[in-house]
Backbone as JSON, one array per atom type, in Angstrom:
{
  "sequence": "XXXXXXXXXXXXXXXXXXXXXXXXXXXXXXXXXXXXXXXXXXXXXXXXXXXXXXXXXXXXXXXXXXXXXXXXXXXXXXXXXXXXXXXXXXXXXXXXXXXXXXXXXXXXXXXXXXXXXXXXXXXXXXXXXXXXXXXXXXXXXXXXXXXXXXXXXXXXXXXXXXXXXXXXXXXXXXXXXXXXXXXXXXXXXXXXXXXXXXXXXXXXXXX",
  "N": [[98.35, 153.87, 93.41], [98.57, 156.65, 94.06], [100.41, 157.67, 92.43], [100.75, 160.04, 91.67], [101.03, 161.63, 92.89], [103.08, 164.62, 94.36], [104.67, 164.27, 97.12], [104.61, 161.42, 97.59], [105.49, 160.38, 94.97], [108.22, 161.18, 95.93], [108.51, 159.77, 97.91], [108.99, 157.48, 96.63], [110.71, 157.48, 94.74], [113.12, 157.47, 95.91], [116.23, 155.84, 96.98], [116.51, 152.92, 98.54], [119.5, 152.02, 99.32], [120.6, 154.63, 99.84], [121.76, 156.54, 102.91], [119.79, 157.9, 104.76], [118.47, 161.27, 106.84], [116.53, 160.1, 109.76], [114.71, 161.7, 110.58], [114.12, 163.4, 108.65], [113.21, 161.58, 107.05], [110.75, 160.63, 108.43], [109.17, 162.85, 108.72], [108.95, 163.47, 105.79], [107.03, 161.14, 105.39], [105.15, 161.87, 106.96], [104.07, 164.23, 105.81], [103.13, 163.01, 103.29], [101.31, 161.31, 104.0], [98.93, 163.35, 104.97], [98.99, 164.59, 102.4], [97.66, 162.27, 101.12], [95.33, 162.5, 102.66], [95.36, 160.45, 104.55], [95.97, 158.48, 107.33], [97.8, 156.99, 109.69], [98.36, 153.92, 110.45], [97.31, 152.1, 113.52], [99.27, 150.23, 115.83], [98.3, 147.93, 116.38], [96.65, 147.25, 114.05], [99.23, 146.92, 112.13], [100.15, 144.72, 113.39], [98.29, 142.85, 112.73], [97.94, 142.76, 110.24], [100.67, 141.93, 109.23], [100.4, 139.26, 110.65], [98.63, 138.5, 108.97], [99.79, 138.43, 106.34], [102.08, 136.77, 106.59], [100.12, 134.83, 107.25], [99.17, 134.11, 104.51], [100.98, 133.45, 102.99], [101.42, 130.68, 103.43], [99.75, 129.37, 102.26], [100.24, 128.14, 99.87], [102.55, 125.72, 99.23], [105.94, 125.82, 100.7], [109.21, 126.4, 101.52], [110.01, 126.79, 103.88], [107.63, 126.91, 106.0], [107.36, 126.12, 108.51], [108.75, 127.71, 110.22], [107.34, 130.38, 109.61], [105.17, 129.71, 110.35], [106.02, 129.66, 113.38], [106.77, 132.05, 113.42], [104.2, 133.52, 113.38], [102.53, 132.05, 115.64], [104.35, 133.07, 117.95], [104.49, 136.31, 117.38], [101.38, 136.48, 118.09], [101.03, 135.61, 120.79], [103.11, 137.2, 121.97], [101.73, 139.69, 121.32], [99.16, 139.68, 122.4], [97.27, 137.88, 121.51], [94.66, 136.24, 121.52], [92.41, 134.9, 120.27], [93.44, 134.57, 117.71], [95.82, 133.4, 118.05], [94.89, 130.85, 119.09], [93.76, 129.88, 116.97], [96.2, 128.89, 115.9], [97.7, 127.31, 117.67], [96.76, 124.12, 117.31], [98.64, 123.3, 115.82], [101.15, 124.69, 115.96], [101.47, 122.73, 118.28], [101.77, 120.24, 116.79], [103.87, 120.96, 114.63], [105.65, 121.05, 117.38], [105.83, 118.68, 118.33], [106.54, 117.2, 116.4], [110.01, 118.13, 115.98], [110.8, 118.53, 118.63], [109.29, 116.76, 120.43], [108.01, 113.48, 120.66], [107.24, 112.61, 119.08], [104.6, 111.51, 118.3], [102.84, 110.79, 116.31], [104.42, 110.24, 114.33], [105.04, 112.0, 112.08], [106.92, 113.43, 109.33], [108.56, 115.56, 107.57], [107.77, 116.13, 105.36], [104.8, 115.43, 105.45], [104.47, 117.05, 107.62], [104.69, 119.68, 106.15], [102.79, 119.71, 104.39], [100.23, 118.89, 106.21], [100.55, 121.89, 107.43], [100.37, 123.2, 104.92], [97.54, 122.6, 104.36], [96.03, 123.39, 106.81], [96.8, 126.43, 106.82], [95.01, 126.96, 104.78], [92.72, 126.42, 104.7], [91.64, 127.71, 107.53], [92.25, 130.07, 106.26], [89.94, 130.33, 104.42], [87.74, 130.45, 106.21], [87.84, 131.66, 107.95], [85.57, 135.19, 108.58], [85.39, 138.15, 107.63], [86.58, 141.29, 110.01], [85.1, 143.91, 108.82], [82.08, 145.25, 108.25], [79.16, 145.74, 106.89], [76.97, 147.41, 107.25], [75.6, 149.99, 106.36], [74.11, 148.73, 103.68], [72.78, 146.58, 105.18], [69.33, 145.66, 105.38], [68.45, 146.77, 103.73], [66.04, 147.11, 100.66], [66.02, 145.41, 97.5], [66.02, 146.88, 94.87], [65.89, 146.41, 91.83], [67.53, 144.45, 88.96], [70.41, 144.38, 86.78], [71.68, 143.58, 84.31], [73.4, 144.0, 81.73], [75.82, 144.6, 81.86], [77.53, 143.98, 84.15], [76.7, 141.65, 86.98], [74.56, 143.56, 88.75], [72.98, 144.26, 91.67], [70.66, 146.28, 92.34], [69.71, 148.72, 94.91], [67.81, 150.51, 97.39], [69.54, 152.16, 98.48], [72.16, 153.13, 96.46], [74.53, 149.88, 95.1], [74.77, 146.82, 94.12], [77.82, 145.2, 93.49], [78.51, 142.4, 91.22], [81.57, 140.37, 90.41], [82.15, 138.28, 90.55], [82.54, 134.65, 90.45], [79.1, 133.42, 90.65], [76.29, 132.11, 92.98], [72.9, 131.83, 93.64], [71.38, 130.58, 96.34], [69.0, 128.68, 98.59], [67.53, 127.49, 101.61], [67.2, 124.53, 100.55], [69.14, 124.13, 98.27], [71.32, 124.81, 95.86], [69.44, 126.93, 93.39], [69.94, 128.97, 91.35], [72.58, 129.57, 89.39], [75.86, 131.54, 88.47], [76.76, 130.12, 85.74], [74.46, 128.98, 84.43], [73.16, 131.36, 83.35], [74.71, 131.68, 81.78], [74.36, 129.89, 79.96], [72.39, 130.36, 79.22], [70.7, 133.04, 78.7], [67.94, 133.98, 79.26], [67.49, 133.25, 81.9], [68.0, 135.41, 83.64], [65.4, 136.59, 84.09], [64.59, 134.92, 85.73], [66.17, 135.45, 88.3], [65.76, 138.13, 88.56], [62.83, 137.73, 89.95], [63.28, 136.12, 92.06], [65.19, 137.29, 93.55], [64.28, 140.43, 93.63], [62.54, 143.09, 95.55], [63.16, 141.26, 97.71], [64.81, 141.92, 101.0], [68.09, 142.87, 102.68], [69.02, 140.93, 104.72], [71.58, 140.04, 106.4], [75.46, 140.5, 105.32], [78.19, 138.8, 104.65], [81.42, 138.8, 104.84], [84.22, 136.81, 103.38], [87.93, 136.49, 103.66], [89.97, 135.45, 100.31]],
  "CA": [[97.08, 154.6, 93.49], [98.46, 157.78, 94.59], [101.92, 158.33, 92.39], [100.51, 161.59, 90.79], [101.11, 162.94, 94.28], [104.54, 165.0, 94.84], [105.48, 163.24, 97.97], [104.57, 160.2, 97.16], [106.63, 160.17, 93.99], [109.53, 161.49, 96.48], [109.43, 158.43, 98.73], [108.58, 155.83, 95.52], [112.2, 157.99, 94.32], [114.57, 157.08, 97.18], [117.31, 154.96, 97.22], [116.73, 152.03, 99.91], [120.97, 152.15, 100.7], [121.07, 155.94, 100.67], [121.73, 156.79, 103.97], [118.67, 159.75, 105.32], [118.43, 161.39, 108.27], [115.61, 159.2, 110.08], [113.49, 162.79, 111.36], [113.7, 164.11, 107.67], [112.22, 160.95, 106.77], [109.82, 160.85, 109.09], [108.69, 164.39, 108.29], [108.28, 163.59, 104.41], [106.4, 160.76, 105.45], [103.96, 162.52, 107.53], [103.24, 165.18, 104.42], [102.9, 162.04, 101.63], [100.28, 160.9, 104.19], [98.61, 163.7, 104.72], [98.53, 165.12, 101.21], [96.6, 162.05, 100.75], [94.75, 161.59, 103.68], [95.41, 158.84, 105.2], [96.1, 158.61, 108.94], [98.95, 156.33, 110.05], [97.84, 152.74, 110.65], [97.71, 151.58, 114.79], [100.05, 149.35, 116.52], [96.87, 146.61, 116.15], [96.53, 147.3, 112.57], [100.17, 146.69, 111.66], [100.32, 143.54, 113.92], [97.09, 142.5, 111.97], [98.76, 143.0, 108.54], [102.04, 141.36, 109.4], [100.06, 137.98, 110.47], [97.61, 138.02, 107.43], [100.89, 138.59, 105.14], [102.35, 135.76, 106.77], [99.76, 133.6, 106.97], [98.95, 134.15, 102.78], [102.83, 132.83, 102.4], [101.49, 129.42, 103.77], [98.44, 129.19, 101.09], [101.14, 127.24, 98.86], [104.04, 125.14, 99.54], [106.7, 127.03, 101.19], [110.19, 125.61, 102.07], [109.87, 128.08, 105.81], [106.2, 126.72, 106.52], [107.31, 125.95, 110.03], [109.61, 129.19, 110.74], [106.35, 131.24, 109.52], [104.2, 129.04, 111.63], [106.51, 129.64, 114.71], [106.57, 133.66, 113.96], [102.99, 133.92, 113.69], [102.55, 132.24, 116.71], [105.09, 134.03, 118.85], [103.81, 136.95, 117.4], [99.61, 136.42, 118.6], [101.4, 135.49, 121.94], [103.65, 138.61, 122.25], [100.72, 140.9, 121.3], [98.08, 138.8, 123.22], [96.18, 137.79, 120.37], [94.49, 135.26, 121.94], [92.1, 134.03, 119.24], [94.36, 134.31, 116.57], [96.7, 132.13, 118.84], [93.8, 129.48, 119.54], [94.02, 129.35, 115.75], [97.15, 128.02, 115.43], [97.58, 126.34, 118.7], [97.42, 122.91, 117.17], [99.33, 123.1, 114.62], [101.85, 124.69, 116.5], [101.98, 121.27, 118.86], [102.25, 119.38, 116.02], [105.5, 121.05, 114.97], [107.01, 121.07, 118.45], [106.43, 117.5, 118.55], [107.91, 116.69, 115.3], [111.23, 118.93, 116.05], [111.35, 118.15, 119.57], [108.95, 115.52, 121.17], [108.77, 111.76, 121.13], [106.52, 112.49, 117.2], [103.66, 110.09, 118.72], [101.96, 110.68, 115.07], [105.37, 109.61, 112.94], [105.27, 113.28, 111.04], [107.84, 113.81, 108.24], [109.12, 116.94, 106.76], [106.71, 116.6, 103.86], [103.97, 115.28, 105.85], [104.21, 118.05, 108.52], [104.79, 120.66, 105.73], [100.97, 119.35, 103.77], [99.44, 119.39, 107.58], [100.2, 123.15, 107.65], [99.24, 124.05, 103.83], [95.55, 122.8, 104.51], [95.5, 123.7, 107.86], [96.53, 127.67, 106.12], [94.29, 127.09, 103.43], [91.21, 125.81, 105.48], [91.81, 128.61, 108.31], [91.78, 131.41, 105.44], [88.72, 130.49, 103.61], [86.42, 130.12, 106.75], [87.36, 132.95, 108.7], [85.0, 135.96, 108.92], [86.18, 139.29, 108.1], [85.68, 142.04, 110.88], [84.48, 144.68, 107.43], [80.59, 145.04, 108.45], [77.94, 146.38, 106.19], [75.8, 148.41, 107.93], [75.03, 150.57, 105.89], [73.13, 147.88, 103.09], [71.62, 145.93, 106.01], [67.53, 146.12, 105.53], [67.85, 147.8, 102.41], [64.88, 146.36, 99.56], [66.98, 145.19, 96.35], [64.82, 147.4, 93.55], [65.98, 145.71, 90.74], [68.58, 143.7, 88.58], [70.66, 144.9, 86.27], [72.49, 142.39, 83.83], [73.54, 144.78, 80.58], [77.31, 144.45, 81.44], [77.95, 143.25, 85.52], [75.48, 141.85, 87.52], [74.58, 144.67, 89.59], [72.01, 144.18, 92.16], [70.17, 147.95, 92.92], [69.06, 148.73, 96.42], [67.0, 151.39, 97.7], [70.4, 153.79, 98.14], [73.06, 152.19, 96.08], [74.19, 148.7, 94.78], [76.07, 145.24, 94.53], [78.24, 144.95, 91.83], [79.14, 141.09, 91.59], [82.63, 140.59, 89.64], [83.08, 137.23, 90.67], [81.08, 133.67, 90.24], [78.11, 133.37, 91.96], [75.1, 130.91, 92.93], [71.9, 131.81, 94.45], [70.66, 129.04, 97.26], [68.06, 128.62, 99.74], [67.64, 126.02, 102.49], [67.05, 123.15, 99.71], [69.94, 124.33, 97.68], [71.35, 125.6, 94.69], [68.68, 127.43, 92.88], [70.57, 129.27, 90.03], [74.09, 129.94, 89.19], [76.4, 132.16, 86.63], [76.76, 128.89, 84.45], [73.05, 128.93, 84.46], [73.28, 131.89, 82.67], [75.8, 131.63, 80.74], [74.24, 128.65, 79.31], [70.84, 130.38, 78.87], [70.4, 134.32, 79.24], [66.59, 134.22, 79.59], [67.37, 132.73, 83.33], [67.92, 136.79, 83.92], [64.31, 136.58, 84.89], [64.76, 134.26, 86.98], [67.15, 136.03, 88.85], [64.96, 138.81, 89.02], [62.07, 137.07, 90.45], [64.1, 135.73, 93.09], [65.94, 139.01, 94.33], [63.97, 141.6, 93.46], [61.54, 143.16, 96.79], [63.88, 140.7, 98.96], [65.5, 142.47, 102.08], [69.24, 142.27, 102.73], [69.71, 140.07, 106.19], [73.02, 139.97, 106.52], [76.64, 139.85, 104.37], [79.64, 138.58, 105.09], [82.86, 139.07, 103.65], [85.26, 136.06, 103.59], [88.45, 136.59, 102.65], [90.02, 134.65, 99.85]],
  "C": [[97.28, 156.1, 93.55], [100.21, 158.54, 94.21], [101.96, 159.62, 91.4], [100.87, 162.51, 92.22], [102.37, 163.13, 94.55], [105.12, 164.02, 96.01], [105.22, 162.21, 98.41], [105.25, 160.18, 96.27], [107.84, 160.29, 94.88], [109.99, 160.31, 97.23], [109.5, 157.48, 97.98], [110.55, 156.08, 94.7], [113.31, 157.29, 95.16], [115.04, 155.58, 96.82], [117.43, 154.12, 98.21], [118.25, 151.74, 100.32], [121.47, 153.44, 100.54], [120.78, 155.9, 101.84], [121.09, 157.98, 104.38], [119.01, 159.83, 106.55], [116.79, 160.47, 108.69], [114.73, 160.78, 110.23], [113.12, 163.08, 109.83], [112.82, 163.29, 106.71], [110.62, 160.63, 107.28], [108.43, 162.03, 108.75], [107.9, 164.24, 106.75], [107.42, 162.29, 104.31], [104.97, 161.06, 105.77], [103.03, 163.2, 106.36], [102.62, 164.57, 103.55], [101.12, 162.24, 102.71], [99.19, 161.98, 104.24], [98.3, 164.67, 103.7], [97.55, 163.93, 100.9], [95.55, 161.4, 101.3], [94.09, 160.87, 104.07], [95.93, 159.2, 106.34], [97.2, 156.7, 109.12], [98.15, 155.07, 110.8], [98.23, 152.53, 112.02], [98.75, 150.29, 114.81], [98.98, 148.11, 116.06], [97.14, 146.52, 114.56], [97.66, 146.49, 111.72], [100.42, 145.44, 111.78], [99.06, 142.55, 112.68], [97.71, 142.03, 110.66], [99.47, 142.24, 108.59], [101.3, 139.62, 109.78], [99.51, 137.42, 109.38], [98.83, 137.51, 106.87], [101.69, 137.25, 105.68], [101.55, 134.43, 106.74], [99.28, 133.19, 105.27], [99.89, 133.39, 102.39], [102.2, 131.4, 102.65], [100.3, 129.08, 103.08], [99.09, 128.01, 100.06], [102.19, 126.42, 99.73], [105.14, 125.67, 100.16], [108.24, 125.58, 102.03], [110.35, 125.66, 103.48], [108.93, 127.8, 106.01], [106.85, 126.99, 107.89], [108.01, 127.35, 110.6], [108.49, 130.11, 110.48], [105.72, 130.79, 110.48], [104.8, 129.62, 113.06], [106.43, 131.67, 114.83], [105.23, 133.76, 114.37], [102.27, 133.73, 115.05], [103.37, 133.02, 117.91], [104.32, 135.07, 118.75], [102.12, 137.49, 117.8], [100.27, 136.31, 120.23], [102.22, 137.05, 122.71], [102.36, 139.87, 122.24], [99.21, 140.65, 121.91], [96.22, 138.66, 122.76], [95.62, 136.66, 120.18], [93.83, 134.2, 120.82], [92.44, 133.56, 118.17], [95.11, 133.22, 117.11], [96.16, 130.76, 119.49], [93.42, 128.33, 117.83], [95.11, 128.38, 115.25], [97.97, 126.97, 116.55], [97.96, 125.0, 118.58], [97.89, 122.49, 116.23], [101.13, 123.26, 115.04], [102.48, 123.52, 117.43], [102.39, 120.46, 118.35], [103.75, 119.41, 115.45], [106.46, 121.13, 115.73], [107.0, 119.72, 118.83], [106.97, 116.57, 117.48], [109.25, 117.2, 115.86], [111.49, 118.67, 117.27], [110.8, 117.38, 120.98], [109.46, 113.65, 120.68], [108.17, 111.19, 119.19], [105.72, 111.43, 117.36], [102.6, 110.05, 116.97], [102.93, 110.41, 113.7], [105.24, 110.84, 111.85], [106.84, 112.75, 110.49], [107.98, 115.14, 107.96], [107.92, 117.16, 105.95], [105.1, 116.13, 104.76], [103.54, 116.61, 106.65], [104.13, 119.51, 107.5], [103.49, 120.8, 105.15], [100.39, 119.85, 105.15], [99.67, 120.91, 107.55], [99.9, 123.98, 106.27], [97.81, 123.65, 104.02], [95.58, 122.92, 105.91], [95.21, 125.44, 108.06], [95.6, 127.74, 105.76], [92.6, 127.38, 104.65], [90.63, 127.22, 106.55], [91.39, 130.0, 107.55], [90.45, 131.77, 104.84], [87.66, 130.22, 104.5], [86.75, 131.12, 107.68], [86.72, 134.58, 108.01], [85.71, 136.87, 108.84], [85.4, 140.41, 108.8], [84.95, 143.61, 109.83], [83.11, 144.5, 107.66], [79.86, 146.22, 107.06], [76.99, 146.89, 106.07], [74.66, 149.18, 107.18], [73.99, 149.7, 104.29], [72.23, 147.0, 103.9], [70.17, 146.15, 106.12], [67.14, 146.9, 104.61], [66.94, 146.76, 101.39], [66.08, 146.1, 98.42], [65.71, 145.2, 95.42], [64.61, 146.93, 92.26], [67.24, 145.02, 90.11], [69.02, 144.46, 87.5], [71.97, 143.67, 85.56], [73.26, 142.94, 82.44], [75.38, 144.38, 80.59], [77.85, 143.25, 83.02], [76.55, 142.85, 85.77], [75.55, 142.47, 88.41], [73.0, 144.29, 90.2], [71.37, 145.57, 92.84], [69.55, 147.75, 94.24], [68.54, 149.91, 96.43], [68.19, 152.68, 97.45], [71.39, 152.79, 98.36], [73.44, 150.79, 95.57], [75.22, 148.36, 94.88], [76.62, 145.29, 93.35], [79.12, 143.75, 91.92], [80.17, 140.8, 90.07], [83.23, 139.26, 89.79], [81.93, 135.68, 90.87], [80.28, 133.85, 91.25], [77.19, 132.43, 92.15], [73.99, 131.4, 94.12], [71.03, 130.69, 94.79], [69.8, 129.47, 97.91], [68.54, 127.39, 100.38], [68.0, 125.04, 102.01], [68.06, 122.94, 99.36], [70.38, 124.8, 96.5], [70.23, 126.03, 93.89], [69.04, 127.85, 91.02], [71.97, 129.76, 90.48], [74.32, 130.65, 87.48], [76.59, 130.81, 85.82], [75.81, 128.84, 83.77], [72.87, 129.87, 83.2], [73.59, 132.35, 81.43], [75.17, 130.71, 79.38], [72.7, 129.13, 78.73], [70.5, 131.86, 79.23], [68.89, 134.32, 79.85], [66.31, 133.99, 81.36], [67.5, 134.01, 83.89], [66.46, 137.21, 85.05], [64.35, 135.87, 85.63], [65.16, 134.72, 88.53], [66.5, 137.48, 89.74], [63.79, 138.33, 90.36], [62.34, 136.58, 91.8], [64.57, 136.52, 93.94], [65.33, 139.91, 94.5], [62.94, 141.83, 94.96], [62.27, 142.73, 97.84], [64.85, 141.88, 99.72], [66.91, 142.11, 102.03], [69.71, 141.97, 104.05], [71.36, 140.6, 106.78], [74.14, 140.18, 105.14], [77.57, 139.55, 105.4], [80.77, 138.36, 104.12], [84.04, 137.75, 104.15], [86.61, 136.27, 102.82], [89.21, 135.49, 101.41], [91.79, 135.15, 99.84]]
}
């Protein structure tokens, strides 16, 4: 994003087994960041990062499921990351009583390694990210806009949707991009539906 910038090119340059002085690195770190400021990520932040990035690794198959499993927990425990660590809690039991209880549920290698890809999977796609939206909350949605994206306009600013979608109510599905796809004129539809409506809430899940 940012390798037009002198010292950023300087650290993307370096040699990971030249040997630096640690301060002079330090130093040309500080400058990259603030030439393009950015402010140095918290202790929280990093910890944050370092579980996501581990728990993404367990989305697939992984030969280390359980050695990731066991950092991530250590790690929520060391940094007293309680709900994160309520997350993996029983999953964690499950591999300490494969590896070193009595295995009252007859786990396997491959059994216990499935139990923690959908117990990843499941965990990723239903938690809540803390990313709020304040600023679209209670805004009117003025009109639709279908020419290239669908872009939904708001009073100040808009949605620009880049990825499938389906508008529901209570009952259920209403319309979807297939819908579309399959029939442009449903545009009005779409309109009709959105347009004047308020924006409640969002939420951002990640994927």
């Amino acid at each position: 994003m940012h390798m037009d910038v002198l010292g950023i090119k300087k650290l993307a340059s370096m040699d990971k087994n030249e040997k630096l002085n640690i301060f002079e690195m330090e130093k040309m770190f500080d400058d990259a960041m603030k030439s393009i400021q950015w402010e140095v990520p918290s202790k929280e932040q990093c910890v944050e990062y370092h579980v996501k990035h581990l728990h993404s690794q367990l989305l697939l198959p992984v030969e280390n499921a359980m050695l990731l499993v066991k950092e991530i927990y250590d790690c929520t425990i060391e940094h007293e990351l309680f709900k994160e660590q309520m997350n993996w809690q029983e999953i964690s039991d499950a591999i300490d009583d494969f590896q070193y209880g009595d295995n009252y549920y007859g786990y396997t290698l491959d059994k216990i390694n499935k139990k923690i890809v959908a117990h990843a999977r499941n965990l990723w796609h239903t938690k809540i990210s803390d990313i709020k939206f304040k600023e679209l909350i209670g805004q009117k949605v003025t009109a639709i806009d279908s020419e290239v994206h669908f872009i939904i306009q708001l009073e100040k600013g808009a949605i620009v949707i880049e990825c499938p979608w389906r508008i529901r109510n209570t009952g259920g599905i209403l319309l979807g991009e297939t819908d579309i796809q399959s029939n442009q004129s449903e545009w009005k539809s779409v309109k009709e539906l959105l347009v004047g409506k308020k924006v409640e809430d969002i939420r951002l899940v990640p994927f």
